[in-house]
ZASELO-457778 format. One record per residue (C-alpha): residue in one letter; x, y, z. Coordinates in steps of 0.1 Angstrom, whole numbers, plus 5000, padded with zeros to 4 digits. Example, Ala and Ser with C-alpha at 12.3 -4.5 7.8 and 13.67 -1.06 7.14 Angstrom:
BEGIN
A512349555078;S513749895071;
END
This chain:
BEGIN
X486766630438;X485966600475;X484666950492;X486467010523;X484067130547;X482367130581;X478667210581;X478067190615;X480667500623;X478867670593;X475667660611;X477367700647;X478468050632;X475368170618;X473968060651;X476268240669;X474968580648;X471668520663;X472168480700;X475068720707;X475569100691;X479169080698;X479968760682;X478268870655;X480569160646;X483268930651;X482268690621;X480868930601;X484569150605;X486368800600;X484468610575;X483068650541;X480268380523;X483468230504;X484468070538;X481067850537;X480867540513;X477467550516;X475567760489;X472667780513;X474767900546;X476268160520;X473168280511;X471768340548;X475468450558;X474768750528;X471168810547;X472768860582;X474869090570;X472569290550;X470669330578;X473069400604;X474669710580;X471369830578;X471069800618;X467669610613;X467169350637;X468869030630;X465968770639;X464268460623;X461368710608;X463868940595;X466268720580;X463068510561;X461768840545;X465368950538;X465968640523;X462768630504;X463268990487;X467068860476;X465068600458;X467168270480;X464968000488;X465967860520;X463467650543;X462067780574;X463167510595;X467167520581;X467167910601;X465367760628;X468067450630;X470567690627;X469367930652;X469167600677;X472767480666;X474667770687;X475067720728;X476468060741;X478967850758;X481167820726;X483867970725;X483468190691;X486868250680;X487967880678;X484767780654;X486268130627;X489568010636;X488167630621;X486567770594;X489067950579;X491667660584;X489267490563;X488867730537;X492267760526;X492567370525;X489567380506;X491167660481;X494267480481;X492667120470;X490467360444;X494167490431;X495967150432;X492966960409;X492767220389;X496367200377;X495966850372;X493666910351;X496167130330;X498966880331;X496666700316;X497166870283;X500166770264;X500867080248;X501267310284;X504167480292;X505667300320;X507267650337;X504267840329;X502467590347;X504567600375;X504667970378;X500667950376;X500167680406;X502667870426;X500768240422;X497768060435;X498867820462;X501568090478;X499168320489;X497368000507;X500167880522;X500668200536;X497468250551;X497467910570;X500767990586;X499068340591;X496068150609;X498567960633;X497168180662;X494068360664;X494868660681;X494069020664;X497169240666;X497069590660;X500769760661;X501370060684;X501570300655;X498170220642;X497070270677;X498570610683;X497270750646;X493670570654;X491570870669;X490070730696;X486570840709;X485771070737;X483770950764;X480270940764;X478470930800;X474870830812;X475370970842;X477971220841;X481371090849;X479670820868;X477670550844;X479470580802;X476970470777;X476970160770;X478470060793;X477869860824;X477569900863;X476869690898;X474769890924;X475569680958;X474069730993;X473069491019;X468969441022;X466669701036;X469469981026;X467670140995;X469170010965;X465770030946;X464970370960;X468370480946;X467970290912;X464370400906;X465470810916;X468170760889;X465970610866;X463470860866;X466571150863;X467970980835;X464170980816;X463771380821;X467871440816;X467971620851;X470571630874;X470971380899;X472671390933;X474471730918;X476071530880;X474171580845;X472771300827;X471971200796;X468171200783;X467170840778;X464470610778;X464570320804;X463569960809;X463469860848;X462869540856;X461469530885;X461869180897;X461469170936;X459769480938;X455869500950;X453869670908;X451469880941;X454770010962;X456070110929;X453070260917;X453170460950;X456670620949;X456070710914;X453070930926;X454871150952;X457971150927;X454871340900;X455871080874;X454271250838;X454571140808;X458271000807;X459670720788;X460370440820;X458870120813;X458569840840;X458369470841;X457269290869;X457168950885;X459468670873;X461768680842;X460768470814;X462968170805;X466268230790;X465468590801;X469068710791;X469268570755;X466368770748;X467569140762;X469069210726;X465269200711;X463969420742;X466269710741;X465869700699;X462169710703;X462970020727;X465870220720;X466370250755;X469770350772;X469670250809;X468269930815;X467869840852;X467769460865;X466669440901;X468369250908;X470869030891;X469968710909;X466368670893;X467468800858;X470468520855;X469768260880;X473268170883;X473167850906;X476667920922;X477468310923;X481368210942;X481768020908;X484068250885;X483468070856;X479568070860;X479268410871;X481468530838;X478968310813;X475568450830;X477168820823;X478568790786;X475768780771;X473869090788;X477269330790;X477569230751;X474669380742;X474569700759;X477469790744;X476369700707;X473169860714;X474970100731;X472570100760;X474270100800;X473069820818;X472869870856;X472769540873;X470869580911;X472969340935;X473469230975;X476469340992;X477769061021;X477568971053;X480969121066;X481469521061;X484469521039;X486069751011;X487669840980;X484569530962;X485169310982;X481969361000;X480369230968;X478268900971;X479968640955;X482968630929;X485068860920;X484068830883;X481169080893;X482969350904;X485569310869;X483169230846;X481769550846;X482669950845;X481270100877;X480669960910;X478270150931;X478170090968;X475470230990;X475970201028;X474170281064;X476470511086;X475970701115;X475271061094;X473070881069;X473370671037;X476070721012;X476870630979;X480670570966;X481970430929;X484770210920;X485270290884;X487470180848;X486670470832;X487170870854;X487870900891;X485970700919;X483870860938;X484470900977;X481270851002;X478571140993;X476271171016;X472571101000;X469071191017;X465671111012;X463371371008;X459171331022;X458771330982;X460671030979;X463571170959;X467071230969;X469371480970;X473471520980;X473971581016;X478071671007;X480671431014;X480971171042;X484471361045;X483371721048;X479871621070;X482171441090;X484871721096;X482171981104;X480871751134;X484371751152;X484572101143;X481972201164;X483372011192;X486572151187;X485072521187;X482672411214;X486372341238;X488572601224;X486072881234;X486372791273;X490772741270;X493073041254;X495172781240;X495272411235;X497472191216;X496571911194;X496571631219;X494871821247;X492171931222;X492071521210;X491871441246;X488871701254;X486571561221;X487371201224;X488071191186;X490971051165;X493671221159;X493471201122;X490071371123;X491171651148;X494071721126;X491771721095;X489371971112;X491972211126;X493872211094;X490172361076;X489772641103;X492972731107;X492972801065;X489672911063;X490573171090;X488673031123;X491372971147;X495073131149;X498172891152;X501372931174;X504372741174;X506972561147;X504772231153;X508272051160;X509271851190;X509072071224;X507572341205;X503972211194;X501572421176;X499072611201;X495272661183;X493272951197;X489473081182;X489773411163;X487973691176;X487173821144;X485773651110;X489173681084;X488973801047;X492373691042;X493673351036;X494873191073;X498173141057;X498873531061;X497473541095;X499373411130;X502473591115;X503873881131;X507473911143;X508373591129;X509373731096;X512573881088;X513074231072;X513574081039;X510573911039;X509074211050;X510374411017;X509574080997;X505474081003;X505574481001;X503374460968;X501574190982;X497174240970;X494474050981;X490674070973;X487774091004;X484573940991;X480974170982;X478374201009;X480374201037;X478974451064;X476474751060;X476975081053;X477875251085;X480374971097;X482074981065;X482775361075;X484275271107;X486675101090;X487675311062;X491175261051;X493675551054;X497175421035;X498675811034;X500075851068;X503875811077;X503775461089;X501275351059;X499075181085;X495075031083;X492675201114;X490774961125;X489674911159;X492274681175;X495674701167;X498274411165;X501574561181;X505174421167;X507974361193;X509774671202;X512274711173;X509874691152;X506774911170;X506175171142;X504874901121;X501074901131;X499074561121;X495774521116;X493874241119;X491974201081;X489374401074;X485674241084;X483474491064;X483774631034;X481174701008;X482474540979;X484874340964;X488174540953;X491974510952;X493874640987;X497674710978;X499674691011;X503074841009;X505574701041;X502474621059;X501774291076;X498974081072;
END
């Protein structure tokens, strides 16, 4: 009987379980040694997976010894020709889609001589016979028309019941384990400086740039940094005894094909690559297709050795945003699960994330310390509002009153940020607000002469409200913060709720209009000694 079979997919497979982690649980999950005619190629496809369920490394060495202990004989230079067979530009599920096409021809030809062979006896049952051939050849008909497509479907029900894992982060809420990230920044901005700091964080499980992270060893590969300049920030950083390994100068040949073997050697979780350029070489980084083969194979492994690879890259010419400031195709920025960018404003450098997996990050403000390390400066957002604050404050303290446009006109700012700032001190109590805000009737921002304990939303509010409003808020409590005052000011402004009018002394009084003139209100209390509830009955605030 002629063998239906394909060698040289046999050995493209157990190639393929060499050079690439993830193809490796593909045809280990998809195939069994029946699907290989050859004896030999079953007996190396049983040492591959041996290994691999032990979680040994799966290498020429390893598989020889495995082999050898199993008691198979198969040459040295068969593993070595099959290792060679495989080209990481193969597309792995056609070659198990092949194979198993062939092993159900195979088992069908196996079934159709073999009742031959029966009909060959005179004295069979012709309907047993059928009923035997059809038991066996059903089931293979079946699974060819199965293995008309190649795609592994999962129905929604399974998914919902399957219990999916939480996740798992390097760098809290920023870089998952095992996963993969882009840090991009134009030259001279400090994307080494901000990948060594994190580094050396991620090695001691501190806190870095105010997020947790995970306590890991890490492999940098420094390939465009200086071993001296290096040697030198680690110094003022007071680098111990922590698990960071470098590697300097070029990368060997094939440098990516042989990452799986590093970080199994290791055990690390964050390996660095500064930068992606000398690691992959990719001739034409605009190419998607290239770009997309130079990254399966690193991005693969990380997440079988379930190590976060962060991948050190140059941001444009052109200041652009939302990736597309990235240097080159747009297969960077989707290949992988974080994208960092680090810029040069006015205020400083700042770091922002475009992220799969939690929330992106908005600008954060990050500064270098003498030291060398870096710390969070707050956000772009809030560092920004605080400087047109202090214009703002800086005009409103020589006008009574200003609206937004004079105040806009008077700082030279935006309207967007003036509206952003006044919208803080006005709710954090630092400037009072008249008017509806509606056409002919615009609100009117003035500085408070006092510093509030009580939300701004209570304040600016007297004689607008109705008497039913009045009765509505008459149980309204609030709570003044600890540490507000010393002793003897915290006595001039005792409170005194038992007179007719159930009014607060305090030094200035806020009258009503005249209908309304027995109701005293006080502006909110600026000293009190500590923190307790004030119940206010028809009262103001």
């Amino acid at each position: 009987m002629e063998i239906v079979k394909d060698l040289e997919i046999e050995k493209i497979l157990l190639g393929g379980c060499f050079r690439s982690p993830q193809h490796r649980d593909d045809i280990l999950r998809q195939l069994t040694e029946e699907d290989f005619a050859s004896e030999l190629h079953q007996q190396a496809f049983l040492g591959i997976r041996s290994l691999h369920e032990r979680g040994a490394p799966v290498d020429l060495i390893s598989l020889s010894r495995e082999l050898e202990n199993q008691g198979a004989k198969i040459p040295a230079s068969m593993i070595v020709e099959i290792v060679d067979e495989f080209s990481m530009g193969f597309e792995i599920s056609f070659y198990i889609g092949k194979l198993r096409e062939l092993t159900c021809r195979r088992k069908l030809m196996e079934a159709f001589y073999s009742g031959l062979e029966e009909v060959a006896d005179l004295s069979v049952n012709w309907g047993d016979l059928r009923t035997k051939i059809d038991r066996r050849i059903r089931p293979l008909l079946d699974e060819t028309l199965r293995g008309s497509h190649r795609f592994r479907l999962v129905s929604a029900q399974e998914l919902l019941m399957h219990q999916g894992e939480t996740a798992r982060w390097l760098w809290d809420e920023i870089l998952p384990q095992g996963g993969s990230s882009l840090m991009v920044a134009k030259p001279k901005v400090g994307k080494s400086t901000l990948a060594l700091n994190l580094s050396l964080a991620v090695t001691r499980g501190d806190c870095f740039l105010g997020r947790a992270t995970m306590p890991s060893a890490v492999i940098y590969l420094a390939l465009e940094e200086k071993e001296a300049e290096v040697q030198r920030k680690l110094q003022a950083l007071r680098l111990k005894d922590e698990p960071l390994h470098f590697h300097f100068g070029l990368a060997p040949s094939r440098a990516t094909e042989q990452i799986d073997n590093l970080l199994a050697a290791t055990g690390a979780g964050l390996l660095v690559v500064d930068t992606l350029q000398k690691l992959a070489r990719i001739k034409d980084l605009n190419d998607y297709a290239q770009v997309s083969r130079a990254l399966e194979v690193p991005l693969a492994v990380a997440r079988a050795r379930n190590c976060h690879i962060l991948l050190v890259h140059h941001a444009g010419k052109t200041d652009r945003s939302d990736g597309d400031e990235i240097l080159g195709s747009t297969a960077l920025l989707g290949a992988v699960d974080t994208a960092l960018f680090l810029k040069k404003r006015d205020q400083g450098r700042t770091l922002s994330t475009l992220q799969r997996y939690g929330d992106d990050l908005g600008e954060l403000l990050v500064l270098l310390q003498e030291d060398g390390s870096l710390i969070t400066g707050g956000s772009l957002a809030e560092v920004k509002r605080a400087d047109v604050w202090a214009e703002i404050e800086n005009v409103l303290k020589d006008r009574s009153e200003m609206t937004t446009e004079e105040i806009r006109e008077a700082t030279d700012r935006r309207k967007a940020e003036v509206i952003f700032a006044l919208k803080w001190a006005y709710e954090m109590g630092r400037i009072s607000r008249q008017g509806t805000g509606r056409r002919g009737d615009a609100f009117r921002y003035s500085l408070q002469s006092f510093c509030s304990a009580v939300p701004a939303i209570y304040m600016g509010m007297a004689g607008t409200e109705t008497k039913n409003e009045l009765s509505a808020r008459k149980d309204l409590t609030y709570s003044v913060p600890e540490n507000c005052g010393s002793q003897a000011e915290t006595e001039q402004n005792s409170l005194d709720l038992g007179t007719e009018t159930e009014r607060l002394r305090f030094p200035d009084q806020i009258l009503l209009p005249p209908d309304d003139q027995e109701r005293a209100i006080p502006p909110p209390p600026t000293f009190l000694p500590k923190k307790r509830e004030i119940k206010l009955k028809d009262v103001i605030i």
